[in-house]
ZAFI-573392 format. One record per residue (C-alpha): chain; residue number from 0; residue in one letter; y, x, z. Coordinates in Angstrom, 2 decimals. Layout:
BEGIN
   chain     n   res        yy        xx        zz
       A   NUM     A         Y         X         Z
...
//
This chain:
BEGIN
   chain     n   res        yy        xx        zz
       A     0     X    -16.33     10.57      4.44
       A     1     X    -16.20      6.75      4.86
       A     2     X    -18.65      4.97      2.68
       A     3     X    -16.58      3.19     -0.18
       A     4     X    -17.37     -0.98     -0.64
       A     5     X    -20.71     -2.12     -0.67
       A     6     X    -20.66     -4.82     -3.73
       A     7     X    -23.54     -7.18     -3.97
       A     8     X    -22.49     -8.09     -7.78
       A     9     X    -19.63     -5.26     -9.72
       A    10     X    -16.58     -6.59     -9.87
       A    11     X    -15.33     -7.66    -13.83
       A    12     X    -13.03     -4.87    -15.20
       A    13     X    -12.57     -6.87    -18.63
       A    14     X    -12.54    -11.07    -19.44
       A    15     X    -15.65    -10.51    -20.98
       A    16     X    -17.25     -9.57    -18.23
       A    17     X    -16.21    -12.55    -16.03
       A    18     X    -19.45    -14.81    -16.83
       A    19     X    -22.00    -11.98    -15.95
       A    20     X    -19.81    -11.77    -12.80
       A    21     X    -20.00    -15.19    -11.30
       A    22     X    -23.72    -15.84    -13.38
       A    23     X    -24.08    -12.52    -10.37
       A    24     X    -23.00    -15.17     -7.41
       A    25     X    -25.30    -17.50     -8.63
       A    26     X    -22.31    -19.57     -9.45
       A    27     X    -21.87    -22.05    -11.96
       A    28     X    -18.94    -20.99    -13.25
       A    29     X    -15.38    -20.92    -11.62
       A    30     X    -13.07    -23.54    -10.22
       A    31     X     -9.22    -22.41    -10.53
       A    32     X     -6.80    -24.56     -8.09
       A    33     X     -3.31    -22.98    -10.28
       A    34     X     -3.50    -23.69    -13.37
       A    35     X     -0.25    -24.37    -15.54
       A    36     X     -0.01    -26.82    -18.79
       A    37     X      3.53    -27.91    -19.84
       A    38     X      4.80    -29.42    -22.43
       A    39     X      5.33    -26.63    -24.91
       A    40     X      9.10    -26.40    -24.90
       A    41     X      9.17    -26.44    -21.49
       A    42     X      6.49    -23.71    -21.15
       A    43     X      8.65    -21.39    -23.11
       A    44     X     11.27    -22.07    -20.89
       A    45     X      9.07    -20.40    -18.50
       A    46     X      7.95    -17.64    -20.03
       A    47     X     11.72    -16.99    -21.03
       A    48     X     12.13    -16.81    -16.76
       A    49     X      9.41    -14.37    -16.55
       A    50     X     10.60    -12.18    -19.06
       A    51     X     13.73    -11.59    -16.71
       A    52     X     12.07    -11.96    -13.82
       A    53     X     12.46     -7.89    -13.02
       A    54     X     15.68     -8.13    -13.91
       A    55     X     17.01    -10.49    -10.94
       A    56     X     13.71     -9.60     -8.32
       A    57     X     13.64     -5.73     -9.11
       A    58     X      9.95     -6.63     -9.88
       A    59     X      8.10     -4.42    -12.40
       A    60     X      8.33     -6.24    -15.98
       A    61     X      6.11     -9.32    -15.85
       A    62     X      4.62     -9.53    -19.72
       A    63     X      2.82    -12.84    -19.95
       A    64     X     -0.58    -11.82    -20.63
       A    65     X     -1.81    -15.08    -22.24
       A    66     X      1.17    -15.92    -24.44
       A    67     X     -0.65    -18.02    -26.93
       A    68     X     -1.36    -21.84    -28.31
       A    69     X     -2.50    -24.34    -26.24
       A    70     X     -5.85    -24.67    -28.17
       A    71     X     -6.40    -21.09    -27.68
       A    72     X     -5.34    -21.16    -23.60
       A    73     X     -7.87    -23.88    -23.61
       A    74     X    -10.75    -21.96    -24.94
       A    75     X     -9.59    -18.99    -22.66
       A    76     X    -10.14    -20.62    -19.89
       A    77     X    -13.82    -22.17    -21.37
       A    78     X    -14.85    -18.50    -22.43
       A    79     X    -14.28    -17.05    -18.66
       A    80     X    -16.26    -19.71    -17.39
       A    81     X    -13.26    -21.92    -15.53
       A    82     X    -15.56    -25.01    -15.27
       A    83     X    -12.77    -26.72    -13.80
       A    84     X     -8.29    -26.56    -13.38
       A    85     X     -5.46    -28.78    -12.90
       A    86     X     -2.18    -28.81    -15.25
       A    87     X      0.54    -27.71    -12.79
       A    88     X      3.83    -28.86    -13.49
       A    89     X      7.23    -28.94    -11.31
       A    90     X     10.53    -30.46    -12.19
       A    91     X     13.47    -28.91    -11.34
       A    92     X     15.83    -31.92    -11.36
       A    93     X     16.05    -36.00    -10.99
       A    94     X     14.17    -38.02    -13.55
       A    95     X     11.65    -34.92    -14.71
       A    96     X      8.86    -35.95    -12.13
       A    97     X      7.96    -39.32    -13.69
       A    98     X      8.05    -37.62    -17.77
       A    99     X      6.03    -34.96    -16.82
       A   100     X      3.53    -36.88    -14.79
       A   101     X      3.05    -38.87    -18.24
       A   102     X      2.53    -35.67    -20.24
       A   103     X      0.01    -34.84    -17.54
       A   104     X     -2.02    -38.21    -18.08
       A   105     X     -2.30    -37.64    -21.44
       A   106     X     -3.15    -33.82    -21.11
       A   107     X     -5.76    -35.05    -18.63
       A   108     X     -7.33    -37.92    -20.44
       A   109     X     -7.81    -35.69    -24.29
       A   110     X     -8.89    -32.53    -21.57
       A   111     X    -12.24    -33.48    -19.79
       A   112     X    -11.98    -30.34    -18.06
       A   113     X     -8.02    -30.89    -16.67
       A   114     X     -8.34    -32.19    -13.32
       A   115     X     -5.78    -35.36    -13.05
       A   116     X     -2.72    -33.72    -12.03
       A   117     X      1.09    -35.13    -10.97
       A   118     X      4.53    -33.82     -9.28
       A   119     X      7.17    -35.39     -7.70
       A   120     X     11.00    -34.84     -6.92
       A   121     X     13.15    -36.40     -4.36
       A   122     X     14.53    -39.07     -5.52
       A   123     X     14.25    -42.74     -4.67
       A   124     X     11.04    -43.77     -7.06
       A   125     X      9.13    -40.72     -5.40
       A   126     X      7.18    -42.85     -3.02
       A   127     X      6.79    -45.09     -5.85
       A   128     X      5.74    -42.89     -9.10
       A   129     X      2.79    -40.82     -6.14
       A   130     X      1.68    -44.19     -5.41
       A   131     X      0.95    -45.00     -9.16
       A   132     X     -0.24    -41.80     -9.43
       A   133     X     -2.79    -42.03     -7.44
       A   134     X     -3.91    -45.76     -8.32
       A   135     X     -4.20    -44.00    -11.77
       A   136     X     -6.80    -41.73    -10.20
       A   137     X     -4.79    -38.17     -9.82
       A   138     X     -6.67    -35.59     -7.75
       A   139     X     -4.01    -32.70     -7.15
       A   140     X     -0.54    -32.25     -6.87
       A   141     X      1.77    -29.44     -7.71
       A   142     X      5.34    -28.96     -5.48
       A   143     X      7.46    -26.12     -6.11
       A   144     X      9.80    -25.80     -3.37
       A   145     X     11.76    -22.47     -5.06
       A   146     X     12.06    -23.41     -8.40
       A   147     X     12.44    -27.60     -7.08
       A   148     X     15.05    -26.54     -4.62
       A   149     X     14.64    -29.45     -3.00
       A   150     X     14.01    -29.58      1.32
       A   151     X     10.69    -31.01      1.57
       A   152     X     11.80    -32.47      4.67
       A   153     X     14.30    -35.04      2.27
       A   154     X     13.72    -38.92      3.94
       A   155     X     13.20    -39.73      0.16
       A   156     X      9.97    -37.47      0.41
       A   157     X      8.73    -39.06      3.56
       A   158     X      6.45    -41.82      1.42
       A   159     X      5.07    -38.82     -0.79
       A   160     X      4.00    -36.98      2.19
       A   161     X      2.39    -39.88      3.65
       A   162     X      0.22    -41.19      0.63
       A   163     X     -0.78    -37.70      0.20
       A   164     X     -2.05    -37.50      3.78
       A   165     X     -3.96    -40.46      4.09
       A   166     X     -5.15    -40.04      0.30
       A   167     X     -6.75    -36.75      1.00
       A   168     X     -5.17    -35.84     -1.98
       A   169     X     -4.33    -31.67     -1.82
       A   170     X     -0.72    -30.21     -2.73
       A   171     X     -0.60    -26.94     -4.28
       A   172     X      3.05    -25.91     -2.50
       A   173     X      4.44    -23.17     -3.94
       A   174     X      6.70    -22.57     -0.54
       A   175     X      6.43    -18.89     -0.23
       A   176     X      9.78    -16.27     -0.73
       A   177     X      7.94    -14.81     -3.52
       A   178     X      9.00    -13.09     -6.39
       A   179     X     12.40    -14.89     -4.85
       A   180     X     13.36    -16.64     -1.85
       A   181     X     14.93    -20.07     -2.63
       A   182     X     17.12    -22.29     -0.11
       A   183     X     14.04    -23.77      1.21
       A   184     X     11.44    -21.35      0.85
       A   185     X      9.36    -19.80      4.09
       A   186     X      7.10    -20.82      7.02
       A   187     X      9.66    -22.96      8.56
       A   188     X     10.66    -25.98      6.00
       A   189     X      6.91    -26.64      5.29
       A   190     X      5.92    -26.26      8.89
       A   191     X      8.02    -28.82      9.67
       A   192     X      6.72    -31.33      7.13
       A   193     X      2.95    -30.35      8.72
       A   194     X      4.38    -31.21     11.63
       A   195     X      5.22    -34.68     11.05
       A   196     X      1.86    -34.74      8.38
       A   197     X     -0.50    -33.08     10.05
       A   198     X     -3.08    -34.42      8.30
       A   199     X     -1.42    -33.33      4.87
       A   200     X     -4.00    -31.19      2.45
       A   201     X     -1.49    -28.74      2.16
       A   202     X     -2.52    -25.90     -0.27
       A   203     X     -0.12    -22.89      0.26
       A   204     X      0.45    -21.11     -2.99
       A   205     X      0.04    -17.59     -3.41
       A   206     X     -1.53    -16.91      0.24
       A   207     X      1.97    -17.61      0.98
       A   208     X      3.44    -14.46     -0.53
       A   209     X      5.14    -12.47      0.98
       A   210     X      5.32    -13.87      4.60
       A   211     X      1.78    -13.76      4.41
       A   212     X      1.02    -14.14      8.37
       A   213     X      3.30    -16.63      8.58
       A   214     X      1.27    -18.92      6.51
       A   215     X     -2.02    -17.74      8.38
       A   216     X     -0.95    -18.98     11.14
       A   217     X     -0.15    -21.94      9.74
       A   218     X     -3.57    -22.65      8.70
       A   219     X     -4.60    -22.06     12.02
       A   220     X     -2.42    -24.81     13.83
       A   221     X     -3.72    -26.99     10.80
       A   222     X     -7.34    -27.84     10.11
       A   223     X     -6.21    -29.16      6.42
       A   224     X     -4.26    -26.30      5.38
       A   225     X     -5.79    -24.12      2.73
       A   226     X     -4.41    -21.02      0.67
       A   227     X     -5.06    -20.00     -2.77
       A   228     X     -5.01    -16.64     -4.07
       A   229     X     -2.61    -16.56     -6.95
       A   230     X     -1.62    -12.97     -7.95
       A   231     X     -2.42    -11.65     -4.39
       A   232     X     -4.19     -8.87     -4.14
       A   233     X     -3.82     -7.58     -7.86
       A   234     X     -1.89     -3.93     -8.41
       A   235     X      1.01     -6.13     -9.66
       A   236     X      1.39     -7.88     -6.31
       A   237     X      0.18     -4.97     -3.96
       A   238     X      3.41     -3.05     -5.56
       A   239     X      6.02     -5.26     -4.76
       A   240     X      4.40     -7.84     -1.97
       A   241     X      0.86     -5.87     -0.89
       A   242     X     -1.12     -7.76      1.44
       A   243     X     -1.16     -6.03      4.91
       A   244     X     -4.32     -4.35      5.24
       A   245     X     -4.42     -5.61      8.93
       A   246     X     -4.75     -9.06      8.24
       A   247     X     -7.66     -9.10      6.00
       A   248     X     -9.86    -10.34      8.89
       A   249     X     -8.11    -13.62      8.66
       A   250     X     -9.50    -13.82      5.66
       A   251     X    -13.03    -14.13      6.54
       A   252     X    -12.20    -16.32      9.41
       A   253     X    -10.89    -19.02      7.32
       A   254     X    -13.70    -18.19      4.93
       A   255     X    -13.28    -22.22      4.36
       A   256     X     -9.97    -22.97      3.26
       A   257     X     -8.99    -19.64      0.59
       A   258     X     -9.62    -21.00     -3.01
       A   259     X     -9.24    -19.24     -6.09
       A   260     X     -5.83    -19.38     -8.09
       A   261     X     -4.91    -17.36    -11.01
       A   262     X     -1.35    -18.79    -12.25
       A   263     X     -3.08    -18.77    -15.68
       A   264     X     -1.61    -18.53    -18.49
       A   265     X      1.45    -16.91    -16.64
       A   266     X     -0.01    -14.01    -15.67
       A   267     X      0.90     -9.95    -16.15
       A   268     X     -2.93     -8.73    -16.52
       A   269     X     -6.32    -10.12    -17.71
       A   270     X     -7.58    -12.67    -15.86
       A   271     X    -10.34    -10.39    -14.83
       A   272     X     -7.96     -8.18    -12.31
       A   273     X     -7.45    -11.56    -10.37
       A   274     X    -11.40    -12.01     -9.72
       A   275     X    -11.75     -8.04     -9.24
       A   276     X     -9.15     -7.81     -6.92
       A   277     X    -10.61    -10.59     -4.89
       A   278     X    -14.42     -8.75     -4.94
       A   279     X    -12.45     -5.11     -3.79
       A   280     X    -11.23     -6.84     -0.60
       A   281     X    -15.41     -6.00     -0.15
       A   282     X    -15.43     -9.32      2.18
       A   283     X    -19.44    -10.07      1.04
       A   284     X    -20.57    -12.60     -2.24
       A   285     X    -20.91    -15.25     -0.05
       A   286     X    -17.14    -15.35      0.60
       A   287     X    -16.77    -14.64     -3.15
       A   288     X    -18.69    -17.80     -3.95
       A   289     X    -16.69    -20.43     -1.46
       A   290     X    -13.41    -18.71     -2.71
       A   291     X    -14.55    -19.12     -6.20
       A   292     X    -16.29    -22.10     -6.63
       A   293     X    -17.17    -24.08     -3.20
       A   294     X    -14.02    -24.27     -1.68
       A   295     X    -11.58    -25.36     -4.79
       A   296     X    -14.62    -27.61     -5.98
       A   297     X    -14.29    -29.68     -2.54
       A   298     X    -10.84    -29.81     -2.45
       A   299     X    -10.43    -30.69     -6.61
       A   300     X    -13.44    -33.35     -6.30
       A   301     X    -15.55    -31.39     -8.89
       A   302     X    -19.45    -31.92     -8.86
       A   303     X    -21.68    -28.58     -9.33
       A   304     X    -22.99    -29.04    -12.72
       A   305     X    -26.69    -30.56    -13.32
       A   306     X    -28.99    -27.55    -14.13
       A   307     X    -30.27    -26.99    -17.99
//
């Protein structure tokens, strides 16, 4: 018989074991790259698309495991050790980028630990509203090419592409087919905008999910490319999306560029599973720690925290 996986540290099977789990690493905590505040009326909105998510996809039934107050999402997060997160948002029309890139200022400036976050649209004051964004000191970037569906490839995005680029600035680019495919969802759309930004920090959502090699080898023809783990790899995912057991060596090669994402608050199990399910891929601690902490901590701008 086959020896099972050699764990330096046990993997969490509760949220209150997460601390004593990356405390294991020698870690100072956690840095999570997918994060979601909204306003509250548009969260529920959300949640509202979740809870008939199985009904369109054919998904199982998606309950939101973290269905609570802000203040108490807040001190989620703080319990499990998340030293650091953005607030994702996405519009899904004109005129949405700009108000919800306000709501994220604010969020950011009463939330030390809220990395600055914005979004954008295509529409003509995109090039504009980035630019101020980033004067204004944003570090991440949220596009959501399904829910958006918008072609990143728009002339009216060209600007946001190109400050991005040459800011160093990452984009967390939900561009994947999963749960659903959207007009301009897949490999191809975003490849294209890498091809004309090569230099773009593009951080593929989700691994990518569900043309997971696709996005690989992606992140092979581009140095900046980075993926973030965001339901992969859980029992919800592996029943309706799994991760081919073949590619998991790509995994370790770009050892560099995966970075921890949970999809917190939206997600259908304990935050735990995500972090478990990332230790059972058995690919050694010290990929553990530059998924968990290293990586997303480079990429987000977050300093490891002075000891005592």
């Amino acid at each position: 018989m086959a020896p099972g996986p050699q764990w330096g540290v046990p993997p969490p099977i509760s949220d209150d074991q997460v601390p004593a789990f990356w405390a294991g690493l020698g870690l100072p905590g956690l840095v999570d790259i997918h994060v979601h505040f909204l306003p509250d009326r548009m969260l529920h909105k959300v949640w509202a698309y979740f809870d008939r998510v199985a009904e369109r996809a054919g998904a199982p039934s998606w309950p939101i495991w973290y269905r609570t107050g802000q203040p108490e999402r807040l001190a989620t997060l703080r319990a499990l050790g998340v030293r650091a997160f953005p607030a994702l948002t996405y519009p899904h029309k004109p005129g949405m980028a700009g108000w919800l890139n306000g709501w994220a200022a604010q969020f950011a400036a009463a939330t030390p630990d809220c990395v600055p976050t914005a979004t954008f649209y295509p529409e003509p004051q995109a090039g504009t509203d980035i630019a101020a964004a980033l004067a204004a000191g944003v570090r991440v970037v949220k596009a959501h090419l399904q829910v958006g569906g918008y072609d990143p490839n728009d002339p009216l995005l060209d600007p946001v592409w190109g400050q991005l680029a040459e800011a160093g600035v990452p984009v967390v680019c939900h561009c994947g087919s999963g749960p659903e495919p959207g007009a301009f969802t897949g490999p191809e759309p975003i490849g294209r905008v890498l091809h004309r930004f090569p230099d773009l920090t593009l951080v593929v959502a989700h691994l990518g999910m569900p043309e997971y090699a696709a996005f690989l080898a992606l992140a092979d023809r581009y140095p900046r490319v980075h993926l973030d783990t965001t339901l992969a790899f859980t029992p919800f995912a592996e029943r309706v999306m799994p991760f081919p057991v073949g590619l998991r060596p790509r995994l370790a090669d770009l050892a560099d560029r995966i970075v921890l994402g949970s999809d917190f608050p939206n997600v259908p199990h304990p935050y735990a599973v995500q972090l478990a399910s990332l230790a059972e891929l058995d690919l050694g601690d010290d990929w553990l720690r530059a998924v968990l902490w290293h990586n997303p901590a480079r990429l987000l701008g977050v300093p490891r925290p002075a000891a005592g």
